[in-house]
ZAMARGU-4260 file (C-alpha; in steps of 0.2 Angstrom, whole numbers, plus 5000, padded with zeros to 4 digits):
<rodrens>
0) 4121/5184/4776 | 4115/5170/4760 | 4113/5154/4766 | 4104/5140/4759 | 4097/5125/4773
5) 4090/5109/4771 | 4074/5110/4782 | 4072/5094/4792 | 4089/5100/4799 | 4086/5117/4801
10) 4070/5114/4810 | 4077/5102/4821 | 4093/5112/4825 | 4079/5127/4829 | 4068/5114/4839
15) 4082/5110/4851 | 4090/5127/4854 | 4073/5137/4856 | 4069/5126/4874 | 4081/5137/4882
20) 4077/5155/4876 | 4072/5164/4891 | 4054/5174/4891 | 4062/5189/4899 | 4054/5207/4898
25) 4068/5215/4905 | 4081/5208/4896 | 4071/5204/4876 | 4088/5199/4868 | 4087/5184/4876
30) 4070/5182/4868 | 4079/5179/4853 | 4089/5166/4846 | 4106/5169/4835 | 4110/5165/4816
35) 4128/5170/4814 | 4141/5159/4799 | 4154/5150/4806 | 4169/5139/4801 | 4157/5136/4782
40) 4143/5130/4794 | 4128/5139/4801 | 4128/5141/4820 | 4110/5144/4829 | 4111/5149/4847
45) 4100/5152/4861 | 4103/5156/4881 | 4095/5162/4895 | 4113/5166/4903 | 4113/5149/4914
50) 4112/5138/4898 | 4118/5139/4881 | 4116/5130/4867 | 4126/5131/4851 | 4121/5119/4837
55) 4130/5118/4822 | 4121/5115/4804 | 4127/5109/4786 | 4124/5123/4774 | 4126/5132/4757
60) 4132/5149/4761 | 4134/5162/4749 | 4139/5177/4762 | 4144/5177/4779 | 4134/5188/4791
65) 4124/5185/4809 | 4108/5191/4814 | 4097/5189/4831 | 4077/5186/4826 | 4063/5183/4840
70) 4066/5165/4844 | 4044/5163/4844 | 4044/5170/4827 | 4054/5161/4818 | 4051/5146/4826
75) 4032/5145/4824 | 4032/5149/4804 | 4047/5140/4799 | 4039/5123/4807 | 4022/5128/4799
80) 4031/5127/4782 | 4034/5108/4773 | 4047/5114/4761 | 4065/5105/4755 | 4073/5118/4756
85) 4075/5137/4763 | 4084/5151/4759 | 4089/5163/4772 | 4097/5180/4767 | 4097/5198/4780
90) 4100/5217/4776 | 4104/5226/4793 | 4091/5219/4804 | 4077/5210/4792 | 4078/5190/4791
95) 4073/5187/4774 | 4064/5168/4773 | 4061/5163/4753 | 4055/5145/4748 | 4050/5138/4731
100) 4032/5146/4740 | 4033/5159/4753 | 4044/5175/4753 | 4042/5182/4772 | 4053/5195/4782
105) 4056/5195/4800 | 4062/5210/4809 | 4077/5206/4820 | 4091/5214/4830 | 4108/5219/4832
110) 4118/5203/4833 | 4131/5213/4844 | 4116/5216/4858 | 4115/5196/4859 | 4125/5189/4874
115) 4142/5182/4870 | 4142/5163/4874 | 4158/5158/4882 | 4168/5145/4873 | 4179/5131/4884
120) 4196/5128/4875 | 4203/5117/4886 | 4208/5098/4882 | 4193/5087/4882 | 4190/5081/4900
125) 4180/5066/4897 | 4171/5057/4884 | 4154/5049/4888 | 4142/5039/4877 | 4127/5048/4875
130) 4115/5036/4882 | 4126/5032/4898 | 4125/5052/4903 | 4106/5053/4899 | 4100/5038/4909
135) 4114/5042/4924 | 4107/5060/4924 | 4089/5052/4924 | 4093/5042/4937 | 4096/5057/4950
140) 4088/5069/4945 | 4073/5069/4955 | 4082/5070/4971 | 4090/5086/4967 | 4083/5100/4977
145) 4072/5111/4971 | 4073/5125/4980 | 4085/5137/4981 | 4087/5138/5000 | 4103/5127/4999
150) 4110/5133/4983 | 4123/5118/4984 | 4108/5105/4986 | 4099/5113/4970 | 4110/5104/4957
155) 4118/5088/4953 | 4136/5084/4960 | 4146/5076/4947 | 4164/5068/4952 | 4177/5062/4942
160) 4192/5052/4945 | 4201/5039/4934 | 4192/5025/4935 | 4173/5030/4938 | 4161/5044/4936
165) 4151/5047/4949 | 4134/5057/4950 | 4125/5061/4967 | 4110/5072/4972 | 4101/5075/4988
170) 4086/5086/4995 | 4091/5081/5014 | 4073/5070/5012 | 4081/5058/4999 | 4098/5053/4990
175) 4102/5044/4973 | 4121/5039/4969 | 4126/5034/4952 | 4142/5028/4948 | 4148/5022/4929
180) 4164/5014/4925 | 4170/5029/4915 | 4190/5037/4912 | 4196/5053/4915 | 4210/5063/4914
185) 4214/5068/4931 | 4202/5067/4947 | 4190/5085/4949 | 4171/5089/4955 | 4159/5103/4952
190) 4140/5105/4954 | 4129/5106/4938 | 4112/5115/4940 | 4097/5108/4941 | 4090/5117/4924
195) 4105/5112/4914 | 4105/5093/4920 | 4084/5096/4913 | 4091/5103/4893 | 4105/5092/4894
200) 4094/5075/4897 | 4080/5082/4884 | 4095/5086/4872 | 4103/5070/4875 | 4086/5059/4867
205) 4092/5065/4850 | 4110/5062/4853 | 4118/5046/4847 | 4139/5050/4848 | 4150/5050/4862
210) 4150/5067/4872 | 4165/5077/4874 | 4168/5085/4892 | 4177/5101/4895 | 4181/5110/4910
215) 4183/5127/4917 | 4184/5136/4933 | 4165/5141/4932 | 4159/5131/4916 | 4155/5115/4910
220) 4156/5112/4891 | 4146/5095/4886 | 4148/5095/4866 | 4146/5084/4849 | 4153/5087/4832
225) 4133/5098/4828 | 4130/5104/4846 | 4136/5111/4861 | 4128/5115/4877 | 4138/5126/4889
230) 4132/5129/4908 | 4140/5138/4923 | 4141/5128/4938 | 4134/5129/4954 | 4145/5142/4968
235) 4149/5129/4985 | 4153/5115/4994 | 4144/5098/4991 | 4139/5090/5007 | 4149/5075/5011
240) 4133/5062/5006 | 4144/5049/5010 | 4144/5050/5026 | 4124/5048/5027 | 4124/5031/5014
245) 4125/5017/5029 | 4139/5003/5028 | 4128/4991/5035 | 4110/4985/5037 | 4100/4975/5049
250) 4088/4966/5036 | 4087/4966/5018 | 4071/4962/5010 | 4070/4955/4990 | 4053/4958/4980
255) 4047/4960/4964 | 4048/4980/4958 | 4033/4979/4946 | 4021/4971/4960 | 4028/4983/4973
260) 4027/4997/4962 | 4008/4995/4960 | 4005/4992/4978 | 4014/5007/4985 | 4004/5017/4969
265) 3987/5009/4976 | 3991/5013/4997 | 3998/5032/4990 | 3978/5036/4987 | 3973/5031/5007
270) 3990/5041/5014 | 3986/5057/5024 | 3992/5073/5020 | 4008/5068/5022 | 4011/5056/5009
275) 4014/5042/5022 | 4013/5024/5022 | 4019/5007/5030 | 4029/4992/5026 | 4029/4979/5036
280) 4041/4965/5033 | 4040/4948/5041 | 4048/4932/5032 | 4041/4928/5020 | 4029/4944/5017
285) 4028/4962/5014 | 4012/4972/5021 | 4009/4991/5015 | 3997/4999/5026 | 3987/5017/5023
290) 3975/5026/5032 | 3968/5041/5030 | 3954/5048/5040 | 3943/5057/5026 | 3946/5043/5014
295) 3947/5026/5023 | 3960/5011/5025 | 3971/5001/5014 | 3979/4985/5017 | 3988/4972/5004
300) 4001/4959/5006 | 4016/4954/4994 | 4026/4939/4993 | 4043/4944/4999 | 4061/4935/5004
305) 4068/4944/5021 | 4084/4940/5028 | 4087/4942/5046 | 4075/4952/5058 | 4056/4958/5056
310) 4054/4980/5056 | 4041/4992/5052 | 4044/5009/5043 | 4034/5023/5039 | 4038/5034/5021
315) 4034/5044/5009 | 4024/5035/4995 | 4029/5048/4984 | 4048/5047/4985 | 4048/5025/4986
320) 4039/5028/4968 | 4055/5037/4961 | 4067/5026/4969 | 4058/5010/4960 | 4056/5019/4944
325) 4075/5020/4941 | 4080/5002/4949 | 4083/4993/4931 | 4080/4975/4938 | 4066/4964/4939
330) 4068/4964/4958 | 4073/4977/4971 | 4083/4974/4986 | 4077/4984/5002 | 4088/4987/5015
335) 4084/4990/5032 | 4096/5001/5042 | 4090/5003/5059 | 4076/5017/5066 | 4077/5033/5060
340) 4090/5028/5048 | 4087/5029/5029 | 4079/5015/5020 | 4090/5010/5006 | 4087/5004/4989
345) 4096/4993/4976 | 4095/4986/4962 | 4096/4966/4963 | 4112/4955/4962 | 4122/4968/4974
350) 4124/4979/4962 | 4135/4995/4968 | 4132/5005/4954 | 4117/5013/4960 | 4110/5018/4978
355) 4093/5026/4981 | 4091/5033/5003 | 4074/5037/5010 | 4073/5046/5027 | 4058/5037/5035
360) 4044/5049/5043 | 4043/5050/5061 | 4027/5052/5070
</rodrens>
């Protein structure tokens, strides 16, 4: 292999492939990242056999070849480098690196030991714009389970039908729905891990085209003309969340989410070692209370707008903050649905495109 790169692109394309090599002494190829020709292009590729990354880079190549080099390595000297452009070239296993400046070898592997990275060749599902996917996928992410007791529950599930895209996750102590008015080809689900819904959402910052859905029994492809990012999907059944999003409330409370949000962060240092506080909702105010007995009590009062009847719920401080961080509107409508039912939240103007559930704490 001869190729010839410019470096801004081939340190970015090496910056966003190298966040998912896997550090794994038993297996080291996947310590590595691949360099192979393709199609008059130079494809980089990394994975840790969940995830895997193909980006695509512009280049001058004088001879095909491939060759795997330690993903550290490679990474760490090229970005220490301010050049315009590099020059890469191998014999057998040695990356040779040459610059108007530097001539630097690294030893690499057999490209045949690196893992195969399925491709997808079906029809394109889907096509999303960038930003919509990121910000949807940002939106639920934190109520997606961490552990892997309910494997189902330790990923985002992602439904498609002709009109909408829909995005739910759940822990069984929260639940975020997102729904986007989005097409697609015919009506299917799956479950996307939770590490792959992490690169996509960190790739997704740097990506301004639409993305390109394809489908597979066991894979999901998302992909751009420079970058693919393929992901196997999550063995099991969903949970039928809808049944726990409530139809009804009793009261709905409107307030300001910036004034909230600094009230609830200010009541979160007096909770106990459960996390808990409470709001207390009369007409025409909203009360958060804390106590905790090593620390003390904490007590303030927010103009709010109630309809219907007073209540009282306890929470988690913790999981009301990332239910107000993803409500996009000046105000936050709070939905009270009975004792020991979820507390809803939405964003204002009745909007159904996004529903945030806390379970309250019982005591």
């Amino acid at each position: 292999m001869k190729i010839t790169a410019n470096y801004k692109n081939l340190t970015k394309a090496v910056s966003v492939v190298e966040k998912v090599v896997s550090r794994n002494p038993s297996l080291p190829i996947l310590n590595n990242i691949l360099l192979k020709t393709e199609n008059g292009r130079l494809k980089i590729s990394a994975t840790n056999l969940e995830v895997g990354i193909n980006y695509f880079l512009g280049a001058k190549i004088d001879e095909t070849g491939e060759i795997a080099v330690p993903a550290r390595i490679f990474s760490d000297f090229i970005n220490s480098l301010n050049e315009d452009k590099i020059t890469l070239t191998t014999k057998n296993t040695i990356l040779n690196i040459n610059t108007d400046k530097y001539k630097t070898q690294i030893l690499g592997f057999d490209p045949k030991e690196f893992p195969i990275i399925p491709k997808i060749k079906t029809d394109i599902y889907s096509v999303i714009p960038s930003k919509i996917l990121k910000n949807s996928l940002s939106m639920v992410l934190d109520s997606v389970a961490v552990s892997e007791t309910r494997p189902e529950l330790a990923g985002v599930f992602i439904q498609f039908n002709s009109k909408q895209l829909i995005l739910a996750a759940t822990d069984s102590f929260r639940l975020t729905e997102r729904v986007v008015e989005i097409k697609s080809k015919q009506d299917n689900y799956f479950i996307l891990p939770r590490n792959t819904v992490v690169e996509l959402i960190r790739l997704l910052g740097d990506v301004n085209n639409d993305i390109n859905i394809r489908y597979s029994d066991n894979q999901v492809l998302f992909s751009t003309d420079e970058v693919e990012i393929i992901s196997r999907l999550v063995d099991g059944n969903y949970p039928d969340y809808k049944k726990v999003i409530p139809e009804k409330y009793i009261s709905r409370l409107l307030v300001k989410k910036d004034v909230l949000e600094k009230h609830v962060r200010l009541a979160g240092i007096f909770s106990s070692n459960i996390a808990d506080i409470k709001l207390s909702c009369n007409e025409k105010n909203l009360t958060i209370n804390a106590k905790n007995s090593d620390k003390g009590e904490f007590q303030v009062v927010t103009e709010a707008v109630l309809k219907n009847e007073p209540f009282d719920i306890s929470l988690n401080y913790y999981y009301l903050l990332d239910g107000l961080k993803i409500i996009p509107t000046e105000h936050v409508i709070i939905e009270y649905t009975g004792q020991g039912s979820p507390l809803v939240l939405r964003p204002e103007h009745d909007a159904k495109d996004l529903t945030y559930l806390i379970m309250p704490l019982r005591k």
